[in-house]
C-alpha positions as CSV (number, residue, x, y, z in Angstrom):
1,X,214.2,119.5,78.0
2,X,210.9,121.2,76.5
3,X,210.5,124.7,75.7
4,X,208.1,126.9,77.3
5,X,205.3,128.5,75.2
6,X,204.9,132.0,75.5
7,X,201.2,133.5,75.2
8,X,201.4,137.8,75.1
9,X,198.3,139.7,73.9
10,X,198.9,142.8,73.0
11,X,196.4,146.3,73.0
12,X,197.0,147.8,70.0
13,X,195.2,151.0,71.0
14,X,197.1,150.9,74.0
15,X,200.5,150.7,71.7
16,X,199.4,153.6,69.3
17,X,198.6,155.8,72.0
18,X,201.7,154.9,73.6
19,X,204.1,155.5,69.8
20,X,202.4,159.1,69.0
21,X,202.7,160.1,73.0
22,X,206.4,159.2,72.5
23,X,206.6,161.4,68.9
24,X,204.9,164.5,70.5
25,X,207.4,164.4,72.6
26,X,210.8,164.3,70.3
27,X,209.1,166.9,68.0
28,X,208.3,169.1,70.7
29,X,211.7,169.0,71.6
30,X,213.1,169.6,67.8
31,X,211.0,172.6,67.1
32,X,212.3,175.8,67.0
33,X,209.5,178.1,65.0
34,X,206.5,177.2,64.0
35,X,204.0,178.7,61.2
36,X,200.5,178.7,61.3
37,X,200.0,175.5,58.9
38,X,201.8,173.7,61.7
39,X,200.2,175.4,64.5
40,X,197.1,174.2,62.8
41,X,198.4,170.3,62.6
42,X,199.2,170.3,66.5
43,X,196.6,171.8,67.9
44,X,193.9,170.4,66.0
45,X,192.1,173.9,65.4
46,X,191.5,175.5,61.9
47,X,193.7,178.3,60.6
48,X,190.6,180.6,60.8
49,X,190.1,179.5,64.5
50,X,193.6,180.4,65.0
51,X,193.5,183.9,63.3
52,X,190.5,184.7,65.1
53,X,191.0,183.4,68.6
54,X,194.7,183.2,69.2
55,X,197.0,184.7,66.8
56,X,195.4,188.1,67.5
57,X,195.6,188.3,71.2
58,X,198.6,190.8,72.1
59,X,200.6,187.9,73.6
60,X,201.1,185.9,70.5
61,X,201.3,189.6,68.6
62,X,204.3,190.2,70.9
63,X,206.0,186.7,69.8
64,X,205.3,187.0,66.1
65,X,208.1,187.2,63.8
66,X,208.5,188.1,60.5
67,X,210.0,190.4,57.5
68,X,208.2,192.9,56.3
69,X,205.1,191.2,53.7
70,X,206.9,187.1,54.9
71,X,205.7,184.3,56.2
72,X,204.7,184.4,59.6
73,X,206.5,182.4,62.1
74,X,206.3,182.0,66.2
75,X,208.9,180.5,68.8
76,X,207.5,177.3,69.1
77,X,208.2,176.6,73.3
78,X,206.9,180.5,74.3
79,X,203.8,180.3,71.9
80,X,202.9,176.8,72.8
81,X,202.9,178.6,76.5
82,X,200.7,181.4,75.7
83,X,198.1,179.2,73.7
84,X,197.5,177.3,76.5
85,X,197.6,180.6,78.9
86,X,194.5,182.0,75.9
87,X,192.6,178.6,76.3
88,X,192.5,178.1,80.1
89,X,190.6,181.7,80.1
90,X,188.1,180.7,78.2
């Protein structure tokens, strides 16, 4: 009896795409706060860009948390919400 040969090709694009989809998702679901350095990481936009254009809109004012002089830190599922809400009016 002779075994079969097996061909499979393989789109690594296709695969890397598919693996940081797939990571999104589990850190998504693991984050509680975030802080603006992170903020910056996920959404691609500079910390400046952020300051200007997002952080001070009253909705993410109303979310921020933070002792008096601290590091500044948002809920990560309502923020995520309202920067979305900020970009879809523009």
């Amino acid at each position: 009896m002779s075994l079969a040969k097996v061909n499979i090709d393989l789109d690594q694009e296709q695969i890397k795409s598919y693996i940081n989809e797939r990571v999104n998702q589990i850190l998504h679901q693991s984050f509680i706060f975030w802080d603006i350095d992170l903020m910056s990481k996920r959404t691609c936009m500079s910390k400046s860009f952020l300051e200007n254009e997002i952080l001070r809109d009253p909705r993410m004012k109303l979310l921020e948390r933070r002792k008096e002089k601290g590091k500044r830190f948002w809920p990560f599922e309502e923020s995520l919400s309202v920067v979305k809400e900020i970009m879809d009016e523009w």
